[in-house]
BASEFI-892034 format. One record per residue (C-alpha): residue number from 1; residue in one letter; x, y, z. Coordinates in nm, 2 decimals, padded with zeros to 4 digits. Layout:
N
nr_rest_px_py_pz
NUM_A_X_Y_Z
...
This chain:
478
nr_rest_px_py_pz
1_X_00.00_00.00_00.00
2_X_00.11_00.38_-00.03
3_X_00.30_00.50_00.24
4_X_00.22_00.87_00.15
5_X_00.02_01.05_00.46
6_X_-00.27_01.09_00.34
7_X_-00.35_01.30_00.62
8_X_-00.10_01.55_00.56
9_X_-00.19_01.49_00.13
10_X_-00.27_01.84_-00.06
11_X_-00.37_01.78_-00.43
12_X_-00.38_02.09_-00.63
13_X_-00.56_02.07_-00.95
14_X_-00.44_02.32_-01.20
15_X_-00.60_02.24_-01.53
16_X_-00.89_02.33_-01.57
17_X_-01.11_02.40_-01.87
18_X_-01.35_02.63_-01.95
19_X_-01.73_02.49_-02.12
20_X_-01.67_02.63_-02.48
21_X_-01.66_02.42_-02.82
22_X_-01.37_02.18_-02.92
23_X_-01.27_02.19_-02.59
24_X_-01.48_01.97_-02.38
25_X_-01.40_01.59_-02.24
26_X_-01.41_01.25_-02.39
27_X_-01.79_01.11_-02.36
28_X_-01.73_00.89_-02.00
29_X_-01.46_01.12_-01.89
30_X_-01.48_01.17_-01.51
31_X_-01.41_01.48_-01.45
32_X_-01.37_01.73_-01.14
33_X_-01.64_02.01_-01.20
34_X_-01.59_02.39_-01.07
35_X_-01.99_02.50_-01.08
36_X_-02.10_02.86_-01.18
37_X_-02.17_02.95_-00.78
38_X_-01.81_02.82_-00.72
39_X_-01.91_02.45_-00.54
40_X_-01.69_02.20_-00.70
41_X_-01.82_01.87_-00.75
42_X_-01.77_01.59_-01.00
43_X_-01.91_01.37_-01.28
44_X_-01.91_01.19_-01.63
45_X_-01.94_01.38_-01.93
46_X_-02.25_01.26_-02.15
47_X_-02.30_01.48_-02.45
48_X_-02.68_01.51_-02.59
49_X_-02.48_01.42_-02.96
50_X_-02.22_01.19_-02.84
51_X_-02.07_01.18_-03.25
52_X_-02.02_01.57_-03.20
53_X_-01.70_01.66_-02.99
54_X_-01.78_01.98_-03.03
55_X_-02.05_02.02_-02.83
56_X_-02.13_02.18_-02.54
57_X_-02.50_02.07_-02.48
58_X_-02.52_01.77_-02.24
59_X_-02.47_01.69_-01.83
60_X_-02.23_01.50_-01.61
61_X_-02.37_01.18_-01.48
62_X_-02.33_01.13_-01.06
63_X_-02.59_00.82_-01.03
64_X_-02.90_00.76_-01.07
65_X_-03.12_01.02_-01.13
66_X_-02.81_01.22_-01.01
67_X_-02.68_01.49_-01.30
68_X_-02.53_01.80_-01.35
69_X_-02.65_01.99_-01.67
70_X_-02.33_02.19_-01.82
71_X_-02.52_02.49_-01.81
72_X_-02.46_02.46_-01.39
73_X_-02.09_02.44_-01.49
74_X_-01.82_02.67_-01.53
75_X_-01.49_02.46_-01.56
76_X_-01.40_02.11_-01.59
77_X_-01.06_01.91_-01.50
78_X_-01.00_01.54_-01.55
79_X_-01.03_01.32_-01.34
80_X_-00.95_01.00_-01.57
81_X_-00.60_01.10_-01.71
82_X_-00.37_01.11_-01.39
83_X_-00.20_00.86_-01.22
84_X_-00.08_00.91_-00.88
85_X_00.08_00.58_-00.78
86_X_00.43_00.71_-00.83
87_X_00.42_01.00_-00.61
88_X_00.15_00.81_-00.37
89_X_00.45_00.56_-00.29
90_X_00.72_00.81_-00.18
91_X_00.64_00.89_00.20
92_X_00.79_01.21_00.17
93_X_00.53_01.33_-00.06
94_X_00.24_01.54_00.09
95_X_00.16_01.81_-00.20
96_X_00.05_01.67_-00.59
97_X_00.08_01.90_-00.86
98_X_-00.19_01.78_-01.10
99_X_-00.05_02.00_-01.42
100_X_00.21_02.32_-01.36
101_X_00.13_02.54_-01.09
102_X_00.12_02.91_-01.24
103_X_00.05_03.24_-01.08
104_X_-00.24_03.35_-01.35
105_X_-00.37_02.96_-01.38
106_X_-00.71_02.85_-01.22
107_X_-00.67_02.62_-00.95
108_X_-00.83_02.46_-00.68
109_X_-00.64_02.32_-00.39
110_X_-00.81_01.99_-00.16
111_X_-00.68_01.85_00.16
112_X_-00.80_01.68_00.48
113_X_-00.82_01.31_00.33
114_X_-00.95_01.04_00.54
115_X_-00.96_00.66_00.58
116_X_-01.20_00.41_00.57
117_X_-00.96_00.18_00.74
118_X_-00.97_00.41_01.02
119_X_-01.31_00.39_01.03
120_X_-01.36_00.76_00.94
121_X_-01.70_00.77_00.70
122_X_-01.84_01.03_00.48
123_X_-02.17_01.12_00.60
124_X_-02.48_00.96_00.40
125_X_-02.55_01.13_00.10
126_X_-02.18_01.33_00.09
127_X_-02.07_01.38_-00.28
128_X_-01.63_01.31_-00.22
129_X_-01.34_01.34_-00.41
130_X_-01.14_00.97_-00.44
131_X_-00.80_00.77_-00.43
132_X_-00.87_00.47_-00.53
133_X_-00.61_00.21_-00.44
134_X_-00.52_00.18_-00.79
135_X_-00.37_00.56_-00.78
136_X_-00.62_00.66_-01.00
137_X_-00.88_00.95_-00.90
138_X_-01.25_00.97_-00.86
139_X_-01.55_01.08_-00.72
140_X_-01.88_00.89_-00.59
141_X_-02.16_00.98_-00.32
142_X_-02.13_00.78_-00.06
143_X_-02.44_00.53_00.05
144_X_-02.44_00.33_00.38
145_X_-02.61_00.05_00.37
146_X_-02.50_-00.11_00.73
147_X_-02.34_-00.04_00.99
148_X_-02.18_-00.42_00.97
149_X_-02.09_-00.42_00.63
150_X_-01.96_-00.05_00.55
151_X_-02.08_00.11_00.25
152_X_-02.00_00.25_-00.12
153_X_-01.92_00.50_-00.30
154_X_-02.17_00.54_-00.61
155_X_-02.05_00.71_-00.88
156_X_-02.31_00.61_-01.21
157_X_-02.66_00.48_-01.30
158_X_-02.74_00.18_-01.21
159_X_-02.58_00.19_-00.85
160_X_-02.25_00.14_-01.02
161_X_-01.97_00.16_-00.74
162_X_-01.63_00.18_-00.59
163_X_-01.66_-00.06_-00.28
164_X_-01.43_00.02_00.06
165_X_-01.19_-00.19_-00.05
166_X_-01.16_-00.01_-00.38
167_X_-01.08_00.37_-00.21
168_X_-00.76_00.46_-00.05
169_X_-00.84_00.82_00.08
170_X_-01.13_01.04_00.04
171_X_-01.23_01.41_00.12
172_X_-01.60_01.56_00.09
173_X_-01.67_01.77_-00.20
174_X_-01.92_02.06_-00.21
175_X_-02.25_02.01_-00.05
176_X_-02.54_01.98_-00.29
177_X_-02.92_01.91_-00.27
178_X_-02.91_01.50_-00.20
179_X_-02.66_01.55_00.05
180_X_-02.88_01.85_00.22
181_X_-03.20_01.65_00.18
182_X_-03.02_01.40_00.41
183_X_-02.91_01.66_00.64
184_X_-03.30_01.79_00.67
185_X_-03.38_01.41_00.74
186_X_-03.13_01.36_00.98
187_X_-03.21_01.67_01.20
188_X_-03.59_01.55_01.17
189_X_-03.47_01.21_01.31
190_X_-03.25_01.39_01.61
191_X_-03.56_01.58_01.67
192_X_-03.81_01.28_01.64
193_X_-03.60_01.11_01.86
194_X_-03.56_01.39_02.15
195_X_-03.97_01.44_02.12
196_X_-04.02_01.07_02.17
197_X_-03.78_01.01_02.46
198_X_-04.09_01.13_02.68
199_X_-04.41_01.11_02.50
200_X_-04.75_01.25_02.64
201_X_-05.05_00.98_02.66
202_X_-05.40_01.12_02.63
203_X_-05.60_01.02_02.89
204_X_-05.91_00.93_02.69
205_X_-05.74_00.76_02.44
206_X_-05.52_00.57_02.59
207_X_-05.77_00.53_02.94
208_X_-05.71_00.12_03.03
209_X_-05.31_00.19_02.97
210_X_-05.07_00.16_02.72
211_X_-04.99_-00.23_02.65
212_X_-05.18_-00.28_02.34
213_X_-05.29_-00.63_02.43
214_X_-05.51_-00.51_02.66
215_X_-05.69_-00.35_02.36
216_X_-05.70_-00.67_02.18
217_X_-05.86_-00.87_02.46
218_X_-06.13_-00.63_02.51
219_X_-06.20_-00.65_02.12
220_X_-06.18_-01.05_02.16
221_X_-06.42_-01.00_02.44
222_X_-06.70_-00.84_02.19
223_X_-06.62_-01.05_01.89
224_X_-06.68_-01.37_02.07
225_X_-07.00_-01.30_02.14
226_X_-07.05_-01.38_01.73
227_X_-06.76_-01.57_01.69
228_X_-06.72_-01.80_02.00
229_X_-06.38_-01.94_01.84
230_X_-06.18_-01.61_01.78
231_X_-05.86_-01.52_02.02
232_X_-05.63_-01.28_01.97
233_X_-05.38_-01.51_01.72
234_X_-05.65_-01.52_01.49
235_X_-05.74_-01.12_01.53
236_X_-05.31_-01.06_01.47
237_X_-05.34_-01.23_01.14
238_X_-05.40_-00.91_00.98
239_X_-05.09_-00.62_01.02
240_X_-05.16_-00.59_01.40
241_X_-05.14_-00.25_01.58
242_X_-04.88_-00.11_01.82
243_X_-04.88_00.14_02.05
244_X_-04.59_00.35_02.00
245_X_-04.47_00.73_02.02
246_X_-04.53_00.97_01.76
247_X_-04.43_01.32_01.75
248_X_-04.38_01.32_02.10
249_X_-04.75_01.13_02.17
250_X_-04.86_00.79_02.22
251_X_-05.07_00.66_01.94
252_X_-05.25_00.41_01.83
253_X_-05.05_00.24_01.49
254_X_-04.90_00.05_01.27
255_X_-04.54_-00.05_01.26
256_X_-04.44_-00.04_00.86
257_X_-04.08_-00.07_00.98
258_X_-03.75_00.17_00.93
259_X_-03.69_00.35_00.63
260_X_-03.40_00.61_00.58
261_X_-03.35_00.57_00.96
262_X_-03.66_00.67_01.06
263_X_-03.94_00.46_01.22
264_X_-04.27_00.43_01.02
265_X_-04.58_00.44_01.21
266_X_-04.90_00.47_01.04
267_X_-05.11_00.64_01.25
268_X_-05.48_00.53_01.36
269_X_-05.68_00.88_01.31
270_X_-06.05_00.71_01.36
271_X_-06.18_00.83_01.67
272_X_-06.01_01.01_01.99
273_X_-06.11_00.75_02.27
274_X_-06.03_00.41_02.39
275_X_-06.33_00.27_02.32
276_X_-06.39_00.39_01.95
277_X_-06.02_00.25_01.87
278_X_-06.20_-00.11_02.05
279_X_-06.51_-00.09_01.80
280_X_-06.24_-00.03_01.56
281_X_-06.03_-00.36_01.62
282_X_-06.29_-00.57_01.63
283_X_-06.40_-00.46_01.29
284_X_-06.07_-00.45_01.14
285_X_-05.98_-00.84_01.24
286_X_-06.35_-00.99_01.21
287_X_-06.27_-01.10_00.88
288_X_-05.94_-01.26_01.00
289_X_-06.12_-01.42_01.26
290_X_-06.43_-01.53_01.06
291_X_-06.24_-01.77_00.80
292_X_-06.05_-01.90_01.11
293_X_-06.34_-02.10_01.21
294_X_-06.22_-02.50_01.36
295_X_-06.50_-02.65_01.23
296_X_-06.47_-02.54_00.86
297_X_-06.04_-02.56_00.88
298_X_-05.99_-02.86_01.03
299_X_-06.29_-03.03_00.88
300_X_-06.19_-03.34_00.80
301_X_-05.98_-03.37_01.16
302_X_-05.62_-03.28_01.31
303_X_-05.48_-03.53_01.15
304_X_-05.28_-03.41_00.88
305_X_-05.24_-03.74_00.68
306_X_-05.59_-03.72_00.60
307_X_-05.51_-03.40_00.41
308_X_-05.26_-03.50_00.22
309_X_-05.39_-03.83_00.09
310_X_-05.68_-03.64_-00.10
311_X_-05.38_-03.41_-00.23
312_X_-05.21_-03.69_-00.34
313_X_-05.51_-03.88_-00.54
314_X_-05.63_-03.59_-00.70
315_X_-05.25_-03.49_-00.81
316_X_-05.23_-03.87_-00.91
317_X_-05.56_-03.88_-01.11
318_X_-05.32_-03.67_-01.40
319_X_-05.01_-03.69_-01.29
320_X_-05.01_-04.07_-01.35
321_X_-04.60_-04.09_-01.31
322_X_-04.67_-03.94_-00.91
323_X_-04.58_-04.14_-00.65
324_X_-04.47_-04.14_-00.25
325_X_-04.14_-04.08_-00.32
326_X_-04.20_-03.83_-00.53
327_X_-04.38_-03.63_-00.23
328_X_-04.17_-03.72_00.01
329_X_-03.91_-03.47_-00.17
330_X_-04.13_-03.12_-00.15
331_X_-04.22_-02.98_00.16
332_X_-04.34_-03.15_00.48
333_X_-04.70_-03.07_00.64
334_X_-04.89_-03.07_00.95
335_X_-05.10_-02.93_01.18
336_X_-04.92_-02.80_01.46
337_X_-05.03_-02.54_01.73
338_X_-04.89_-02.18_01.67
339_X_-04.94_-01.90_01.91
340_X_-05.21_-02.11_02.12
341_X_-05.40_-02.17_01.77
342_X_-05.39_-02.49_01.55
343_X_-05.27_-02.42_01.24
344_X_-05.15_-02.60_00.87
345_X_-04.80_-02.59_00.87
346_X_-04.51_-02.68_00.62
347_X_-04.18_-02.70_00.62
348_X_-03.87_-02.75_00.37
349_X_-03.63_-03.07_00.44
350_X_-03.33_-02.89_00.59
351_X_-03.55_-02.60_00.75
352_X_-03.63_-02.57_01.12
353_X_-03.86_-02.28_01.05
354_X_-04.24_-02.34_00.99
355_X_-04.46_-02.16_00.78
356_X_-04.79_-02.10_00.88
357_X_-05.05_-02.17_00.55
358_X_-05.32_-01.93_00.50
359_X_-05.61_-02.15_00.51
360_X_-05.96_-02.06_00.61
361_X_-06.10_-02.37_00.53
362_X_-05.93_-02.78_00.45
363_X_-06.04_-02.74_00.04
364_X_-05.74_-02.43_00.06
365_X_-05.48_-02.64_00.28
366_X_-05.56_-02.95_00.03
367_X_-05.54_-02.69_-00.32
368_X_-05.17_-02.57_-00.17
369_X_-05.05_-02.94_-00.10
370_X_-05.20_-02.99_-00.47
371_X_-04.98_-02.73_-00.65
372_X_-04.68_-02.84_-00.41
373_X_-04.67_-03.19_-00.55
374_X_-04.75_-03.08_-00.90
375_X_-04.45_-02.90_-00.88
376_X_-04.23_-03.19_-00.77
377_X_-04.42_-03.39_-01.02
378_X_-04.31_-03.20_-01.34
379_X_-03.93_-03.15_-01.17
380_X_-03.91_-03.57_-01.17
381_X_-04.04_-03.60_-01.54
382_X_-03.76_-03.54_-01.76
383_X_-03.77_-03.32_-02.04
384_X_-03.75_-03.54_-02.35
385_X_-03.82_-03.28_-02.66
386_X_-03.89_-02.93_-02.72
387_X_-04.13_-02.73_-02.99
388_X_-04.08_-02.31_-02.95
389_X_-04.41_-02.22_-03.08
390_X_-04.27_-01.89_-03.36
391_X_-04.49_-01.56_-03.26
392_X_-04.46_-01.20_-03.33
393_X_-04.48_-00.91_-03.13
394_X_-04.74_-00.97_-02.86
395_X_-04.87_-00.77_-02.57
396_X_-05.06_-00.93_-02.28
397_X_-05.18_-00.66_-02.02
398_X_-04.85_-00.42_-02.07
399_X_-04.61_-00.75_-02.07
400_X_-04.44_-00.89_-02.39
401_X_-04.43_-01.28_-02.45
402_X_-04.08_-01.41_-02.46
403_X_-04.12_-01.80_-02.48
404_X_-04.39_-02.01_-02.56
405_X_-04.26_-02.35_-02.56
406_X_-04.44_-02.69_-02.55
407_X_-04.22_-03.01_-02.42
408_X_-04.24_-03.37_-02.43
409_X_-04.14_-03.56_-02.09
410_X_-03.99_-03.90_-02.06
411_X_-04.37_-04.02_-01.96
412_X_-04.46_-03.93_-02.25
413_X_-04.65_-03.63_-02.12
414_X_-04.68_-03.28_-02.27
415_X_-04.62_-02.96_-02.06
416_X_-04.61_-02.57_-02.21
417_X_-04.34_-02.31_-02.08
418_X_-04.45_-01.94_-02.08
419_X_-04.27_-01.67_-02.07
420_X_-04.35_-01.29_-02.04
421_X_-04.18_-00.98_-01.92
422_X_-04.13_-00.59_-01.95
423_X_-03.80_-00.36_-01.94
424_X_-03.75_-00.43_-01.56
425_X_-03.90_-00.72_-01.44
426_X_-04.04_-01.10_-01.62
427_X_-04.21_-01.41_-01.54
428_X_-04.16_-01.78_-01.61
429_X_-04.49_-02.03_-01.57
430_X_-04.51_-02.43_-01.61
431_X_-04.84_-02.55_-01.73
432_X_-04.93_-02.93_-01.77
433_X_-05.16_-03.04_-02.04
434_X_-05.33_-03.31_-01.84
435_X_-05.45_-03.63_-02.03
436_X_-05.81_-03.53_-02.10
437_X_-05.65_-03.27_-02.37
438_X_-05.51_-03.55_-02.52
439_X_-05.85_-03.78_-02.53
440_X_-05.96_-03.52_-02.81
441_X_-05.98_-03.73_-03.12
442_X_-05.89_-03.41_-03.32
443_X_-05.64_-03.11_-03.33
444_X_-05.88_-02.85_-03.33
445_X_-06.06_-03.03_-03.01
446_X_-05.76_-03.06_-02.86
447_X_-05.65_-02.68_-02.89
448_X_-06.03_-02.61_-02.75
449_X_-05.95_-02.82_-02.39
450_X_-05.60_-02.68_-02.38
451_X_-05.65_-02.32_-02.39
452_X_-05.87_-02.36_-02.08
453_X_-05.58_-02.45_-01.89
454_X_-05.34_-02.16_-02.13
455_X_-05.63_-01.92_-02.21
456_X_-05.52_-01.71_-02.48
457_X_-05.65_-01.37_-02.29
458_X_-05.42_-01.45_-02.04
459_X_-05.09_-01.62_-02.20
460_X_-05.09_-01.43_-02.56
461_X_-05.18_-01.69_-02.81
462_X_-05.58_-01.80_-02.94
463_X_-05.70_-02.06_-03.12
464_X_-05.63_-01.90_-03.44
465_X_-05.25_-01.85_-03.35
466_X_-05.20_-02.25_-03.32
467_X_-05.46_-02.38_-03.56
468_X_-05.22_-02.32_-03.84
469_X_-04.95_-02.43_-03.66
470_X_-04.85_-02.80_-03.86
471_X_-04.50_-02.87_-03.66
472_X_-04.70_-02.80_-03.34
473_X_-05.01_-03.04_-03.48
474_X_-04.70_-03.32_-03.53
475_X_-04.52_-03.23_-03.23
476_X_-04.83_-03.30_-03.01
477_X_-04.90_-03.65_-03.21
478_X_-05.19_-03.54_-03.44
């Protein structure tokens, strides 16, 4: 590593151009910018007409969203075209002439470098000047993302970065309007923080205390009067509500988490006394606890077996390759008490964790074990042969389809691959064609019982798309 002090480091930069034509950067350059109200900053140089070097119409690129239109600027100096490794590696070395120091030149002197190895951070948001361990210069604004794992320096779209281990010294560069947004936010989070430290309660709002459970149990006292099943594990099924300070109050709310720092409580604004926020509660979890009724979820008993035996037939009934080893490989199931509350349960092979299943009723628990062991099903049937169905532009609901692709398993078996997306996110779908498809005694029947399974409203290609379609007729034995 350098054995420069980077503490005692001066870099003075000393040429610096003015905007004008034919004599602007290279598109990409990184450059140090001097800005007309004199803050310096930094950025790469997109021009509007990237063929014209001439011109002088463009911005310089920070990060996302994050540009500075040339006309903010006044001056530019490279960033890209020094080296300081050389000098960097004598430890005599504390002041870098970047281009001959003149009496009538512009320059602009920076100093105070820190390290990240010391554990000295730029504060979030703070736009800095770089040496990156490869003695080359930079800039990037500088984004904590935890306190255990450090941070990084952004410095182009797409969260494009110089990690810790990439920077060797930095110092902050001008302030600018991110880095003061995050000032604003973090003075509202010192003073958010003071307020709450002692919070007021309002009498009537708050009158049998503030341990929110006591709010729940006199909800759960009203509710079973219609619902003689309900507790309060049922009633928390739905996003549950906190008491918490606010502003300096207690309210009632609910915890959405941290974001930027700062805790997000949605505030209950439906009445001002305990006993409205009560009325409230039990209305706002009634549904929760009305599908959470014993007799209509656990139907058919506790035992969980039971379940998944009519899961397994009806999956069987098509799948006609399914077997017990076969389901023994997805999840596991049962019915377990959670909280106090029975509940259907699964859980993957090398997982301790359960997941508690979302069922109001056994038909639900016995529809999720179905699509479970479908799954499975279709991963143990090897793909054998493959038909891409050709297609054209098409749009389903603001998606584009990518891949419609019909394949043959070992079994002898037919399933259909489809794929749709847009420009940031996609979506890939299995769907077996079960055997009833293939009891059609014609092509044209056959398309007719499969596009109830792949409707063409839904999945981008009709009737009329595959009628036609004579490698697809062959490839599916007709």
């Amino acid at each position: 590593m350098f054995k420069c002090d980077y503490k005692k480091l001066r870099l003075s930069f000393n040429e610096f151009h003015d905007v004008k034509a034919n004599d602007m950067p290279e598109y990409g350059e990184f450059c140090l910018l001097e800005l007309k109200d004199r803050r310096h900053t930094a950025g790469k140089w997109y021009p509007n007409d990237y063929r014209n070097k001439k011109s002088v119409s463009g911005h310089f690129g920070r990060g996302t969203a994050d540009t500075v239109d040339i006309g903010e600027v006044s001056k530019w100096h490279s960033l890209d075209r020094y080296d300081l490794t050389e000098c960097l590696e004598d430890e005599e070395v504390n002041y870098i002439n970047l281009g001959p120091e003149k009496e009538d030149i512009h320059s602009f002197l920076i100093k105070n470098f820190k390290s990240l190895k010391e554990k000295k951070y730029p504060k979030e948001e703070q736009y800095c000047l770089l040496i990156l361990s490869s003695g080359k210069l930079a800039a990037g604004r500088w984004d904590l993302f935890s306190k255990e794992k450090g941070g990084t320096f952004i410095y182009a779209s797409a969260l494009a970065c110089y990690s810790m281990e990439e920077v060797w010294a930095w110092s902050p560069l001008s302030s600018d309007e991110f880095f003061e947004a995050e000032e604003e936010l973090e003075r509202e989070r010192k003073k958010e923080k003071k307020l709450n430290q002692n919070p007021s309660c309002d009498p009537d709002l708050f009158k049998y205390g503030t341990n929110i459970n006591v709010y729940y149990e006199k909800a759960l006292e009203k509710l079973k009067k219609e619902y003689p099943w309900a507790t309060v594990t049922q009633m928390k099924k739905r996003t549950p509500y906190v008491i918490a300070p606010l502003h300096g109050k207690y309210v009632f709310g609910q915890d959405n988490g941290t974001f930027m720092g700062s805790k997000i409580i949605d505030e209950w604004t439906g009445g001002s006394t305990a006993d409205e926020f009560i009325d409230y509660l039990c209305e706002y979890t009634k549904e929760s606890v009305k599908n959470s009724d014993p007799e209509v979820k656990f139907r058919l008993g506790t035992d969980a077996s039971v379940y998944l035996k009519i899961a397994f037939d009806n999956v069987k009934k098509n799948y006609r390759w399914f077997d017990k080893r076969i389901a023994e490989k997805t999840c596991h199931y049962a019915i377990r008490q959670v909280d106090g509350d029975l509940e259907f349960v699964k859980w993957y092979k090398d997982d301790k964790d359960l997941t508690v299943l979302d069922c109001s009723s056994a038909e639900r628990f016995i529809e999720i074990v179905e699509y479970d062991y479908q799954e499975e099903a279709l991963r143990a049937n090897p793909v054998v042969a493959v038909y891409a169905v050709p297609f054209g532009r098409v749009e389903i609901h603001g998606w584009y389809l990518e891949k419609y692709v019909f394949s043959k398993l070992r079994t002898g078996d037919y399933k259909v691959t489809v794929q749709a997306g847009d420009r940031v996110t996609g979506g890939t779908r299995d769907f077996f064609i079960t055997p009833y498809c293939f009891e059609a005694k014609t092509y044209e029947e056959f398309l007719d019982r499969y596009l109830e399974i792949v409707p063409g409203s839904s999945f981008g290609l009709f009737k009329e798309d595959l009628l036609l379609n004579n490698e697809l007729k062959e490839f599916l034995g007709y």
